[in-house]
C-alpha positions as a Markdown table, in Angstrom:
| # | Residue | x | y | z |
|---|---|---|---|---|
| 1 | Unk | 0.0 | 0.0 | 0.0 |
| 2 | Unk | 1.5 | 3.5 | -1.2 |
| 3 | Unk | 0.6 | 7.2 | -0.3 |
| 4 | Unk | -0.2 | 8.8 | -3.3 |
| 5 | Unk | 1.2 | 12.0 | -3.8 |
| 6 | Unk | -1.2 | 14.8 | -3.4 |
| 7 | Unk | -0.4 | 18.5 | -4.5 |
| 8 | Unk | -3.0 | 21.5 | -3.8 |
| 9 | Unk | -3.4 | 23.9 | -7.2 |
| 10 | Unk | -4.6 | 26.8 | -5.7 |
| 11 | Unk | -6.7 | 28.1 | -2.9 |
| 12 | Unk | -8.9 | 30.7 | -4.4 |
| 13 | Unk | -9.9 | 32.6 | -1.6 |
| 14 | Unk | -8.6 | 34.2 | 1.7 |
| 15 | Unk | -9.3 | 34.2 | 4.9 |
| 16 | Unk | -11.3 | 37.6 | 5.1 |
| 17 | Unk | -13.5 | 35.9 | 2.2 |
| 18 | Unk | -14.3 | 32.2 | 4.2 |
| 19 | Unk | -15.7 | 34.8 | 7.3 |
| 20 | Unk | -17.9 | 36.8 | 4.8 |
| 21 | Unk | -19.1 | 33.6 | 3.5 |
| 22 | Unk | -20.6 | 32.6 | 7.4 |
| 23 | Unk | -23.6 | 31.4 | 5.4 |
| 24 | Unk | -21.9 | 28.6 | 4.3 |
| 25 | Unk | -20.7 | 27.6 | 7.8 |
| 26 | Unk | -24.7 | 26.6 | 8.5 |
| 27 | Unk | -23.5 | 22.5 | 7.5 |
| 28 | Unk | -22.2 | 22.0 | 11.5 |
| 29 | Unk | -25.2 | 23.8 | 12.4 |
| 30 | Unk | -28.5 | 23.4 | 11.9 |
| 31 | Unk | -29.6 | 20.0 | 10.3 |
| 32 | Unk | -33.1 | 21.2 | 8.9 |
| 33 | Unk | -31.5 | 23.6 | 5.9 |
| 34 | Unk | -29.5 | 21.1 | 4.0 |
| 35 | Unk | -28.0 | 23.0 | 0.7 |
| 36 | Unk | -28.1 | 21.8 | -2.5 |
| 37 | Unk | -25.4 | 20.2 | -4.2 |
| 38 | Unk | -24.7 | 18.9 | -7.4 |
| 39 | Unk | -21.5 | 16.9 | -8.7 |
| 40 | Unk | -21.1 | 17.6 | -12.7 |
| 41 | Unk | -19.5 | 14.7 | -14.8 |
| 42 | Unk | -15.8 | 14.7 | -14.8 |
| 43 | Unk | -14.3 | 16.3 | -18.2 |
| 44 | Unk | -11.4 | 14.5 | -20.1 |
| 45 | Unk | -8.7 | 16.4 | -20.8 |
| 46 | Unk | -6.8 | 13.3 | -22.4 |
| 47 | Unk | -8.2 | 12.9 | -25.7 |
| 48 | Unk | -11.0 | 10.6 | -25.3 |
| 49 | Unk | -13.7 | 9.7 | -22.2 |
| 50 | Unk | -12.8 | 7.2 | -19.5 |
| 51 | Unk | -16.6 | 6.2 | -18.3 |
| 52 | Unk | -15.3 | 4.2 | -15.2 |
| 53 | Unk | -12.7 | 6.4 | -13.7 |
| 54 | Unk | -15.3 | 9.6 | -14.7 |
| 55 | Unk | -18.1 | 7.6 | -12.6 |
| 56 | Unk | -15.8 | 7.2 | -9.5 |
| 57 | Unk | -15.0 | 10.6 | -9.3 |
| 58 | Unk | -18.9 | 11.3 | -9.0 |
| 59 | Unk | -19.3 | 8.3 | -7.2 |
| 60 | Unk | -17.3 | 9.2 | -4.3 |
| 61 | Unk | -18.2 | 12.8 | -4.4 |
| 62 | Unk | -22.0 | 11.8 | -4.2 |
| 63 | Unk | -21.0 | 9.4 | -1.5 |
| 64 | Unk | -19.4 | 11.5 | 0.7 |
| 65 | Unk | -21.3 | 14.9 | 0.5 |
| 66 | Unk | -24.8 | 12.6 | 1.2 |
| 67 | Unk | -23.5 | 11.2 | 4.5 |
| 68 | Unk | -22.8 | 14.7 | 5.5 |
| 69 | Unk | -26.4 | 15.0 | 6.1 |
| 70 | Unk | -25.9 | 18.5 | 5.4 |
| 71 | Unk | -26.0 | 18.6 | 1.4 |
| 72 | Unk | -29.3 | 17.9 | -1.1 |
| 73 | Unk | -27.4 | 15.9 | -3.6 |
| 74 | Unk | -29.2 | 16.2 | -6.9 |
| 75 | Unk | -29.7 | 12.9 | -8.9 |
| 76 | Unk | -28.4 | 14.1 | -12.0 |
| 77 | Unk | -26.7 | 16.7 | -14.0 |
| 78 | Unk | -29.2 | 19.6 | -15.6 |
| 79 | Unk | -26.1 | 20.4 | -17.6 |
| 80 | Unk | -24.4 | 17.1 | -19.0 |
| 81 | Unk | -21.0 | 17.7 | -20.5 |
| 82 | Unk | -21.8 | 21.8 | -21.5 |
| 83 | Unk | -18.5 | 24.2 | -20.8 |
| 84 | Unk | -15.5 | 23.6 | -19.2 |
| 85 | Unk | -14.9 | 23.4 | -15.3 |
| 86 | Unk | -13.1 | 27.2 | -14.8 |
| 87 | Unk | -14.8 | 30.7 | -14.2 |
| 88 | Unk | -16.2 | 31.8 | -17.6 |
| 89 | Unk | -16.0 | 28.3 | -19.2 |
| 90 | Unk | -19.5 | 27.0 | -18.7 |
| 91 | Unk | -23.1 | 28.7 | -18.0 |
| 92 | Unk | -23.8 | 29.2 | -14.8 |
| 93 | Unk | -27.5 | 29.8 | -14.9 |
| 94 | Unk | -28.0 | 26.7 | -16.2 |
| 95 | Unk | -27.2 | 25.8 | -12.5 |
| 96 | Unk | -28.8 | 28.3 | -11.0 |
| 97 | Unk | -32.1 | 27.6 | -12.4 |
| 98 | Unk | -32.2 | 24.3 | -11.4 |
| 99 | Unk | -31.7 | 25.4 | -7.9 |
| 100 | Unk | -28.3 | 24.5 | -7.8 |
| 101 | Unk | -26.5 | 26.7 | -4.8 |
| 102 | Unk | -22.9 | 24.5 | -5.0 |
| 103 | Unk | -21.5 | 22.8 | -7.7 |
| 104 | Unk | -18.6 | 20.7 | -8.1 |
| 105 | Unk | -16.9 | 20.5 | -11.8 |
| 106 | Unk | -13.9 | 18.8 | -12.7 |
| 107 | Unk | -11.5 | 17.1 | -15.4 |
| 108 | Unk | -9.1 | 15.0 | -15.6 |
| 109 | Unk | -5.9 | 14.3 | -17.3 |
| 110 | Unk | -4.6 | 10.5 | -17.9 |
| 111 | Unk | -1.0 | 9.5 | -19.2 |
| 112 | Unk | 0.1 | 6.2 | -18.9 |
| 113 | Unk | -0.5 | 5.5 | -15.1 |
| 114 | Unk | -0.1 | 8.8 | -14.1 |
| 115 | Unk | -3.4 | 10.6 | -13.2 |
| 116 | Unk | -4.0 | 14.5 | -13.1 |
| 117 | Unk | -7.3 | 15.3 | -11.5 |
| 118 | Unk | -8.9 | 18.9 | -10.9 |
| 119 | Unk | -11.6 | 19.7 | -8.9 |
| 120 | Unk | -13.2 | 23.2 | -8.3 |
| 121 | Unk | -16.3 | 24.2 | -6.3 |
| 122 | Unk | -18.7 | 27.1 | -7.0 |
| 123 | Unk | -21.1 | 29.1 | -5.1 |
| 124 | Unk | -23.8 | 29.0 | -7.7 |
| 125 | Unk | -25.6 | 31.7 | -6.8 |
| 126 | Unk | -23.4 | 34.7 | -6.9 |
| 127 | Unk | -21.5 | 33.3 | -9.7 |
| 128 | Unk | -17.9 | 32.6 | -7.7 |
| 129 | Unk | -15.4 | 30.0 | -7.4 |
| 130 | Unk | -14.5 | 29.2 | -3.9 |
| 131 | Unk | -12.3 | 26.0 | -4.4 |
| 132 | Unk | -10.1 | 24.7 | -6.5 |
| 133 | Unk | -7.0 | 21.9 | -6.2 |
| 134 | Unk | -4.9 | 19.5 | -8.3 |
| 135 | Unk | -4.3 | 16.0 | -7.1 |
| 136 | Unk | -1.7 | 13.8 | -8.7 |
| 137 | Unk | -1.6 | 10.1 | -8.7 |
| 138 | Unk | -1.8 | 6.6 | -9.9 |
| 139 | Unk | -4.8 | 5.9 | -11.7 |
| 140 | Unk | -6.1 | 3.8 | -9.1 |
| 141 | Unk | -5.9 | 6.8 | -6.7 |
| 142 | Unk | -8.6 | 8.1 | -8.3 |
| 143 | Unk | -11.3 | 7.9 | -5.6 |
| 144 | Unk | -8.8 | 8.9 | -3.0 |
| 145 | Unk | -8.6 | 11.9 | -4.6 |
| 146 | Unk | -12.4 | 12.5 | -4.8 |
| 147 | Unk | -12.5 | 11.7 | -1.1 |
| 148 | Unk | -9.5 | 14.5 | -0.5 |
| 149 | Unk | -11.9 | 17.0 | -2.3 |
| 150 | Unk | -14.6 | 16.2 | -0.2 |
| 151 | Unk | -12.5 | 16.5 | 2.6 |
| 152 | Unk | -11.3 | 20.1 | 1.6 |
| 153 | Unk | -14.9 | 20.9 | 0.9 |
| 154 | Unk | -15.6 | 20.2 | 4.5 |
| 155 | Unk | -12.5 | 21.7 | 5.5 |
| 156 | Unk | -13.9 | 25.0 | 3.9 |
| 157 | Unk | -17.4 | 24.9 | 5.0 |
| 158 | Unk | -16.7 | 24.4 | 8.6 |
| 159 | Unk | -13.3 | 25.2 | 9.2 |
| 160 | Unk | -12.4 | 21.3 | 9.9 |
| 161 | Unk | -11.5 | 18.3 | 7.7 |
| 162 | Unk | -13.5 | 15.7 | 6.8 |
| 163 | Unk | -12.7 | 12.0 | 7.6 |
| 164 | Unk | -13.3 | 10.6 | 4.0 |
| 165 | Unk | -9.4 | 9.9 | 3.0 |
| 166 | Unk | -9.5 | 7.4 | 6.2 |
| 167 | Unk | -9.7 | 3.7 | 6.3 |
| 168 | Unk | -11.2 | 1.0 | 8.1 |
| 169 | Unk | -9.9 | -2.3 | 9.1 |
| 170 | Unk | -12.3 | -5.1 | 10.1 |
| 171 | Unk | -12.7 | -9.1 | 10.5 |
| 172 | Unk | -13.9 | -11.2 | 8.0 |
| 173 | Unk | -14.7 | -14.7 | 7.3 |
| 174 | Unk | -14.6 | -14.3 | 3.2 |
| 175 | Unk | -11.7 | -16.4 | 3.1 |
| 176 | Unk | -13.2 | -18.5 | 5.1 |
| 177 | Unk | -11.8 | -17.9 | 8.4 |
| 178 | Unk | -11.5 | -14.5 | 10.5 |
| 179 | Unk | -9.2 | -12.8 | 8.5 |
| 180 | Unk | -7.7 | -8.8 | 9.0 |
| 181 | Unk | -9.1 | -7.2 | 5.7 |
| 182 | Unk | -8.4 | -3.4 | 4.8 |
| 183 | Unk | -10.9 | -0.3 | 2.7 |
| 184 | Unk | -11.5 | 2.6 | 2.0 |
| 185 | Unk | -14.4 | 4.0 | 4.3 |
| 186 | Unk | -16.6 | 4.0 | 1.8 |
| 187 | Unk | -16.0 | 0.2 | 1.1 |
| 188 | Unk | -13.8 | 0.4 | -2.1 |
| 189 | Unk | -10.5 | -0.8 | -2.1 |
| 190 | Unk | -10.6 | -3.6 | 0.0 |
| 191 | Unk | -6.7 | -5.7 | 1.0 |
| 192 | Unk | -6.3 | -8.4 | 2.9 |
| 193 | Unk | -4.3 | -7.7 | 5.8 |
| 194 | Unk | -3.5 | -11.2 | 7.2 |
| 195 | Unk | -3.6 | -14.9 | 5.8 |
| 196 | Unk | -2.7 | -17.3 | 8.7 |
| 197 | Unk | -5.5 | -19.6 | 8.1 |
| 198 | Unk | -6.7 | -18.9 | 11.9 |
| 199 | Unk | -8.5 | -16.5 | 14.0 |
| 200 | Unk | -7.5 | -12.8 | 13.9 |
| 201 | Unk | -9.8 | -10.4 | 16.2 |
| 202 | Unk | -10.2 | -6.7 | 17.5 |
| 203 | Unk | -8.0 | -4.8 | 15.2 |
| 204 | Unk | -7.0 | -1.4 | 16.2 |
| 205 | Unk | -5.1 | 1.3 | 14.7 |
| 206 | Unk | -1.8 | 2.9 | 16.0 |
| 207 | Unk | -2.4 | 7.1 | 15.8 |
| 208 | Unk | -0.4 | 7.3 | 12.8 |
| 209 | Unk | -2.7 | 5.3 | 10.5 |
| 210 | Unk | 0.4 | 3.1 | 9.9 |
| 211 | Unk | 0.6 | -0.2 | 12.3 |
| 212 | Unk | -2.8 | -1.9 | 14.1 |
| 213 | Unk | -2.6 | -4.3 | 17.0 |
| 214 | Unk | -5.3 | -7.4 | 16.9 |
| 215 | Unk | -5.3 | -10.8 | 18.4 |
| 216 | Unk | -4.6 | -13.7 | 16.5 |
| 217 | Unk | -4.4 | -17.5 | 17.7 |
| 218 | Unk | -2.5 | -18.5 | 14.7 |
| 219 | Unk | 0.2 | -19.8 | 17.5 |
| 220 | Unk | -2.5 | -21.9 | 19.7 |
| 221 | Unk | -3.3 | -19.1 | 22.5 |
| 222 | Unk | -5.2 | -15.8 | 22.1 |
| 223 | Unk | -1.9 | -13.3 | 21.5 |
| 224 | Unk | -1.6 | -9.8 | 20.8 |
| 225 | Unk | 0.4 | -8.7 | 17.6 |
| 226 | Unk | 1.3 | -5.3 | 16.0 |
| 227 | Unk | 1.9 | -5.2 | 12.0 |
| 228 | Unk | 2.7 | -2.4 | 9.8 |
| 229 | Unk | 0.5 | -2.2 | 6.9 |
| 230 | Unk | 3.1 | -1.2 | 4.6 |
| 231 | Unk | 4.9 | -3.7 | 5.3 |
| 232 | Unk | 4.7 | -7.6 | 6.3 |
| 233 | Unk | 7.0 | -6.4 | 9.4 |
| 234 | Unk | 5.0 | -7.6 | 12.5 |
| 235 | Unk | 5.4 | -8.4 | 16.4 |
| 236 | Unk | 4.0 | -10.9 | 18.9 |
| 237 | Unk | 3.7 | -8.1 | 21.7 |
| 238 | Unk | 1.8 | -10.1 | 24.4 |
| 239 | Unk | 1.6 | -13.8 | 24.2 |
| 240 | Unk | 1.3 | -14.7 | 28.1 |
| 241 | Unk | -0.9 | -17.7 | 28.9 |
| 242 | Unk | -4.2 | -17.2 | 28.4 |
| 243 | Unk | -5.9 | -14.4 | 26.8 |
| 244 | Unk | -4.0 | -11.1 | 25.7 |
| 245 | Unk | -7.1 | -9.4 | 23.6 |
| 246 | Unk | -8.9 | -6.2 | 23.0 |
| 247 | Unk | -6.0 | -4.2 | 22.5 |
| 248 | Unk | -6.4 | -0.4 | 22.0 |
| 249 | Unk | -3.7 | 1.8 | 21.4 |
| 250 | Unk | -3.1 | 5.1 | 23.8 |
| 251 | Unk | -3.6 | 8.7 | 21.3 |
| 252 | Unk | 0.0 | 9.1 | 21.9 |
| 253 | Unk | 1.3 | 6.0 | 20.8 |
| 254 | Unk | 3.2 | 5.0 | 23.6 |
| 255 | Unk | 1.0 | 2.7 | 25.2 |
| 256 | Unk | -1.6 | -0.3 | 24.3 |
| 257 | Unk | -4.5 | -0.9 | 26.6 |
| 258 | Unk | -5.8 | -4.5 | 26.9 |
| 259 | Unk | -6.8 | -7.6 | 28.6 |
| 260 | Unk | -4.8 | -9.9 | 29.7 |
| 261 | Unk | -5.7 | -13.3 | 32.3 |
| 262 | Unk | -1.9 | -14.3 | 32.8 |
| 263 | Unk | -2.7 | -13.2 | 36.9 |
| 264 | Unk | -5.4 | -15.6 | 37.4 |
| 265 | Unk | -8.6 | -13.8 | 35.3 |
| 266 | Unk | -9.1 | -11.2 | 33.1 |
| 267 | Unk | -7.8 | -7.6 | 34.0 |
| 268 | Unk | -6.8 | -4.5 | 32.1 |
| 269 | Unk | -2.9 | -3.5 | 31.6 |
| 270 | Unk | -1.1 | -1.3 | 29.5 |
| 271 | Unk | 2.1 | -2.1 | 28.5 |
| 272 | Unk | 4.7 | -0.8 | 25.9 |
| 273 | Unk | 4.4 | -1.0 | 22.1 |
| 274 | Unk | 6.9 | -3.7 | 22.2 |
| 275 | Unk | 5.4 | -5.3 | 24.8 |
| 276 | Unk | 7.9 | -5.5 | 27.5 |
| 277 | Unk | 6.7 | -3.1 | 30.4 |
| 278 | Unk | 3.2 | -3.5 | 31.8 |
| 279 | Unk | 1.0 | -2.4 | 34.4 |
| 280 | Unk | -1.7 | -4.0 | 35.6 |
| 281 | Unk | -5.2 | -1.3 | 36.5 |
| 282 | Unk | -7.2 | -3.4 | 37.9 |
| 283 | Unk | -7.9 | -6.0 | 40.3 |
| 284 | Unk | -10.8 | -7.8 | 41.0 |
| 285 | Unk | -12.6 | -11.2 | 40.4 |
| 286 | Unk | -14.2 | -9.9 | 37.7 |
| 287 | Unk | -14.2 | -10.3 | 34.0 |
| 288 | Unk | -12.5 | -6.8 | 33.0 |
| 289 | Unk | -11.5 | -6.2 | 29.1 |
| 290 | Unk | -12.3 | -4.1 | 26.3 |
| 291 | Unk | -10.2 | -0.7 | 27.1 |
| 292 | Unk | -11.2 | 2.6 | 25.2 |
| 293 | Unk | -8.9 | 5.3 | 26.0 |
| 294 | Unk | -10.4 | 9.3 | 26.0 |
| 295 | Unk | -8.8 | 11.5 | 23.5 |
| 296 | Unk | -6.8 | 13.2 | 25.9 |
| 297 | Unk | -5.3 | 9.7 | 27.5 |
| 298 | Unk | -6.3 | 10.6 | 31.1 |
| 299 | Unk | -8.8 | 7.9 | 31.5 |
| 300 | Unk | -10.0 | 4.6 | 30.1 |
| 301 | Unk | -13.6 | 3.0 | 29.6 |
| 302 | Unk | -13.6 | -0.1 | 30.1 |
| 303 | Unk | -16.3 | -3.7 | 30.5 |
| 304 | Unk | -16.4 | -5.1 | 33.6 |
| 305 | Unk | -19.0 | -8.0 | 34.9 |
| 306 | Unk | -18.2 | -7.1 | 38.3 |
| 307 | Unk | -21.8 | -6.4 | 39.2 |
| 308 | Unk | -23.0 | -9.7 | 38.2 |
| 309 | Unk | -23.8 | -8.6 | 34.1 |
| 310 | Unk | -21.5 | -6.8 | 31.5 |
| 311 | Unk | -21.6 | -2.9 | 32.6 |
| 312 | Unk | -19.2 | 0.4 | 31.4 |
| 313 | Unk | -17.2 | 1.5 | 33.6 |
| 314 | Unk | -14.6 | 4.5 | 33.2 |
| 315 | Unk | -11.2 | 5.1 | 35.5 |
| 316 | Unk | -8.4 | 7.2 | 35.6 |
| 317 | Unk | -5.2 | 5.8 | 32.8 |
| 318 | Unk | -3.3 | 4.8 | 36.1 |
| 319 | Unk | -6.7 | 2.6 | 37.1 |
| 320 | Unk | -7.6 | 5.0 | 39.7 |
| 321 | Unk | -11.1 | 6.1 | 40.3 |
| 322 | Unk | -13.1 | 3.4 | 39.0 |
| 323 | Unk | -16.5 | 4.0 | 38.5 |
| 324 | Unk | -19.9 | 2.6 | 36.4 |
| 325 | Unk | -21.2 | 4.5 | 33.1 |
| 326 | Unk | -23.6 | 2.8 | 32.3 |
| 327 | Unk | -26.8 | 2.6 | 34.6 |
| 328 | Unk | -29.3 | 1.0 | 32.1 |
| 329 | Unk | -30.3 | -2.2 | 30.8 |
| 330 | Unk | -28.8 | -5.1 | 32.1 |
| 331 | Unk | -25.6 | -6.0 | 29.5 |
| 332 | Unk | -23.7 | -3.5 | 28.0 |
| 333 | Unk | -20.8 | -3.8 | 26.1 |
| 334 | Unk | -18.2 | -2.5 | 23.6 |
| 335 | Unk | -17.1 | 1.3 | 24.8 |
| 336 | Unk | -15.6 | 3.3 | 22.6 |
| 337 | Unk | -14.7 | 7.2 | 23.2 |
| 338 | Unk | -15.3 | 10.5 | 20.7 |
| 339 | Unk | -12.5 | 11.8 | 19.2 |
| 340 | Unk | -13.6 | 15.2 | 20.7 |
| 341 | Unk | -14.1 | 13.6 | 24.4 |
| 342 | Unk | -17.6 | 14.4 | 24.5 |
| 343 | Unk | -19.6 | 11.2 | 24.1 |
| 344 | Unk | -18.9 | 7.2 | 24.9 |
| 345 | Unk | -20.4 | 4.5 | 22.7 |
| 346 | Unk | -21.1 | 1.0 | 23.7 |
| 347 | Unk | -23.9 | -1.7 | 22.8 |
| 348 | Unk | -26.6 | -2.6 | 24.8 |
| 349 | Unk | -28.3 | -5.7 | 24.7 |
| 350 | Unk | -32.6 | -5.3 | 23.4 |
| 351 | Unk | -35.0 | -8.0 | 22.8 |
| 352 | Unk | -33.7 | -9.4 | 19.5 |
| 353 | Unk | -30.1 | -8.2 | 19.5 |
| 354 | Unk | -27.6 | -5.3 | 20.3 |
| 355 | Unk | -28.1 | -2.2 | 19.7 |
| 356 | Unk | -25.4 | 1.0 | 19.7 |
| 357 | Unk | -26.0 | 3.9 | 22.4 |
| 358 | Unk | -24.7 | 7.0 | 23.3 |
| 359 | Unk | -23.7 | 8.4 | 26.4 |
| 360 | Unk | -22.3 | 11.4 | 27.8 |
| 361 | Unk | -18.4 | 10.7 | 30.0 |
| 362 | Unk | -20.7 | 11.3 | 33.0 |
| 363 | Unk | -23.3 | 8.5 | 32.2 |
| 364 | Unk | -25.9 | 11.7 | 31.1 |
| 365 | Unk | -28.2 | 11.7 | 28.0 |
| 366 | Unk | -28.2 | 8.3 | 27.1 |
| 367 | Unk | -29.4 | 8.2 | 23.2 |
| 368 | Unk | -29.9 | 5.0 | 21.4 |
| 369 | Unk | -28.6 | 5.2 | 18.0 |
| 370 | Unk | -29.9 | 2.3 | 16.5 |
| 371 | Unk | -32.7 | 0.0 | 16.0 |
| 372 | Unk | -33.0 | -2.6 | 13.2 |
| 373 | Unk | -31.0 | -6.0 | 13.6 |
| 374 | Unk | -28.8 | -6.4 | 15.9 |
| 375 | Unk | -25.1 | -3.8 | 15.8 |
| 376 | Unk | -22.1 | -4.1 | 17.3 |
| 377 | Unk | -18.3 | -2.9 | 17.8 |
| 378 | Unk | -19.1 | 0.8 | 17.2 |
| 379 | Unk | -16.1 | 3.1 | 16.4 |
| 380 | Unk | -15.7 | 6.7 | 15.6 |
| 381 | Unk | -14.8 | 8.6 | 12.6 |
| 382 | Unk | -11.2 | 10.4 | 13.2 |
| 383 | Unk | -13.3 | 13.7 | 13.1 |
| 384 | Unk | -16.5 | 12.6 | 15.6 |
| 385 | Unk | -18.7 | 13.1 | 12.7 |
| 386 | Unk | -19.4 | 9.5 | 12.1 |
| 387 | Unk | -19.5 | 6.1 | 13.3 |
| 388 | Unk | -18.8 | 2.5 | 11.8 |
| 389 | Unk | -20.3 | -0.4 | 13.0 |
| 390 | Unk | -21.6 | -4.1 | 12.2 |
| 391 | Unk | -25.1 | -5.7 | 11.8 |
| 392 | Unk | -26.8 | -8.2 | 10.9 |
| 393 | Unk | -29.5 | -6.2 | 9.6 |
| 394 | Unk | -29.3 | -7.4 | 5.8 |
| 395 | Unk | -29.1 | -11.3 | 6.7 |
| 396 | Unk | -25.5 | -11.4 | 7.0 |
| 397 | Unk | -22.7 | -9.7 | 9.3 |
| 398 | Unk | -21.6 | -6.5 | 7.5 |
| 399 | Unk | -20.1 | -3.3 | 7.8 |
| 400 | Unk | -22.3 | -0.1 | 8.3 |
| 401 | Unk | -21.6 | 3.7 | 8.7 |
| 402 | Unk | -23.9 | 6.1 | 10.1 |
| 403 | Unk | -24.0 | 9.7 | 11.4 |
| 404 | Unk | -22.9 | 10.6 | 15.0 |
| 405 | Unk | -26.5 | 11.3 | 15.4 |
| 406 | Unk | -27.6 | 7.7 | 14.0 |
| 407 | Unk | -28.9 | 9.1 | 11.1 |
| 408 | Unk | -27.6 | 7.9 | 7.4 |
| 409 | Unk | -26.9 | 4.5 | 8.4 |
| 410 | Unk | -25.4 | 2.9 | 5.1 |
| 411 | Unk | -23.7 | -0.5 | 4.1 |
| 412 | Unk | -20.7 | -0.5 | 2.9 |
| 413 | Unk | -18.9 | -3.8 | 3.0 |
| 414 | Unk | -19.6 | -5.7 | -0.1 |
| 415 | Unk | -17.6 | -8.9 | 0.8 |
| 416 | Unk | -20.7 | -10.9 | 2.3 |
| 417 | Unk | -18.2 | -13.0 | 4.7 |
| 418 | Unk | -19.3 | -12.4 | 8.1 |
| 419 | Unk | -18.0 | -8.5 | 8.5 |
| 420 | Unk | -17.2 | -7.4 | 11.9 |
| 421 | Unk | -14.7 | -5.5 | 14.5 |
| 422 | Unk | -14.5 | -2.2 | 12.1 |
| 423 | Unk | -12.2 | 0.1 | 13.3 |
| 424 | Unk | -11.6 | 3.8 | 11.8 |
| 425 | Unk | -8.3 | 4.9 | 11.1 |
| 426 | Unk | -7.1 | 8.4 | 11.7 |
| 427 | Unk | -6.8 | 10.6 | 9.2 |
| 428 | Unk | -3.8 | 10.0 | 6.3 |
């Protein structure tokens, strides 16, 4: 897996502009006045049309800008293939009057492998260009760089980058056994990670987008490992008897989180990202595992059954102050904490199956997200926007993405092999 090389054009307007344009800034605001958006086909600039690269620049576009929750996205073009994509090249009242208020134009340049694309985005109704940028890449690249545009778009709007360059890793049976399988967020894209033939579990990603840890039992026991994924270099980090699972990485990188039973049961530690200092945070009789560090790595959330059923609880990063989260419904599992510090995830269990909640750090304003199948292993978007998760919903175990609110929920694993443990990666 390489980084393709990305290189900004231009940034047509200044900072005294973006605060006259506050209007704009409405998409982190309120959710009723959605504006509309419309993507217009991709123009060649090679010498002839390339249908399939053309539809995944509109493809991705489309995607991303709908999950927003905050565009319209029109179903089709009112002006197909009229003008070119720069101020003065094409008709904007065309756009206008089909009540068009941003557009998105573009083209694209192909030689060999190498890929040019241009993007530019246009207030439609007063006639200006507010974005434009070059990306540069392998053909293949070329829904990466869609997603980058969204991202700047989102950058733009509300003065903070969108999460749609990101990654998610997840378990999968498509092989036939649980297998660590890589995509784009979007579901595109999709690499096998690892091909031991066993079981690989609860993949999580180091800050830097550029190692995971997961648990594999490829050697017999349940032992923690840590593999770069751009490279086949990997680590057994925690192989003592017993279970070494559920490993989270600290935001700083210097720590993993996870469960380990080598003192007699199942307790939380950290230890180093080689694997040879630990600490143990607690100590009970209980069944303690799952760790979900806060942003800030002061505290950890963590599952406990110390009450008799699966609860949250939350404690300090050294395992002081231990204290229960979660106050409703009987089992509760799977924490996970917002990027901005503000919410905690985890899954409840309902009549029929799990379903994904929301709750404040303090156990306040407990939302349920959720409510068809049964959904697990919820994990945040690098931004808090957005959420991945599992369910069974469609007949089989695959990989959804929804808004922080629970709105949008959308499939996108298209493997059909029993999809689960999604993680999101930070941003790349």
């Amino acid at each position: 897996m390489k980084k393709i090389f990305l290189t900004a054009l231009f940034l047509l307007v200044s900072v005294n502009r973006l605060l006259a344009q506050e209007g704009y800034l409405e998409v982190t605001a309120s959710p009723d006045r959605k504006i509309s958006l419309a993507v217009a086909p991709p123009i060649s600039q090679s010498g002839g049309d390339i249908p399939d690269l053309a539809g995944n620049v509109v493809d991705a576009l489309r995607f991303d800008m709908t999950l927003t929750g905050r565009f319209t996205v029109l179903e089709t073009s009112p002006a197909k293939g009229t003008g070119g994509i720069r101020p003065g090249e094409f008709d904007m009242a065309i756009w206008r009057a089909a009540g068009v208020e941003l557009l998105v134009k573009s083209s694209y340049l192909v030689s060999g492998d190498e890929t040019i694309l241009e993007l530019r985005l246009y207030d439609v109704a007063n006639g200006n260009q507010m974005l434009a940028k070059r990306y540069s890449g392998r053909r293949k690249d070329i829904r990466r760089m869609a997603h980058t545009f969204s991202d700047d778009i989102l950058l733009f709007l509300t003065r903070e980058r969108g999460p749609f360059t990101g990654k998610i890793v997840f378990v999968s049976r498509r092989s036939g056994n649980k297998e660590i399988y890589l995509m784009d967020y979007d579901g595109y894209n999709v690499q096998r990670i690892t091909a031991n033939g066993s079981i690989n579990l609860s993949p999580d990603f180091s800050p830097n987008g550029r190692e995971i840890v997961y648990t594999s039992y490829k050697r017999g026991n349940p032992d923690l490992y840590r593999r770069d994924l751009f490279s086949t270099a990997e680590a057994r980090i925690s192989s003592h008897p017993g279970i070494n699972i559920t490993g989270a990485w600290s935001p700083d990188g210097g720590r993993i989180a996870l469960s380990m039973s080598k003192d007699g049961n199942a307790e939380i530690y950290t230890i180093s990202k080689d694997g040879k200092q630990n600490s143990r945070l607690t100590r009970n009789s209980a069944i303690d595992t799952s760790p979900a560090w806060s942003p800030d790595g002061s505290r950890i959330a963590f599952l406990s059954d110390r009450l008799g059923k699966p609860q949250i609880f939350v404690m300090n990063a050294d395992g002081s102050n231990q204290y229960r989260l979660t106050t409703n419904g009987g089992y509760n599992v799977s924490p996970s904490w917002s990027p901005k510090g503000d919410r905690i995830l985890y899954c409840r269990q309902h009549p029929g199956g799990f379903q994904i909640h929301s709750v404040t750090p303090d156990g306040n304003d407990d939302r349920q997200l959720t409510s068809e199948g049964s959904n697990e292993h919820p994990r945040w978007s690098p931004d808090g926007r957005f959420i991945t998760f599992s369910s069974n919903r469609g007949g089989s175990q695959d990989i959804y993405v929804m808004r922080a609110d629970g709105t949008g929920q959308t499939r996108v694993s298209r493997g059909g092999g029993a999809e689960s443990h999604p993680t999101w990666s930070p941003r790349w």
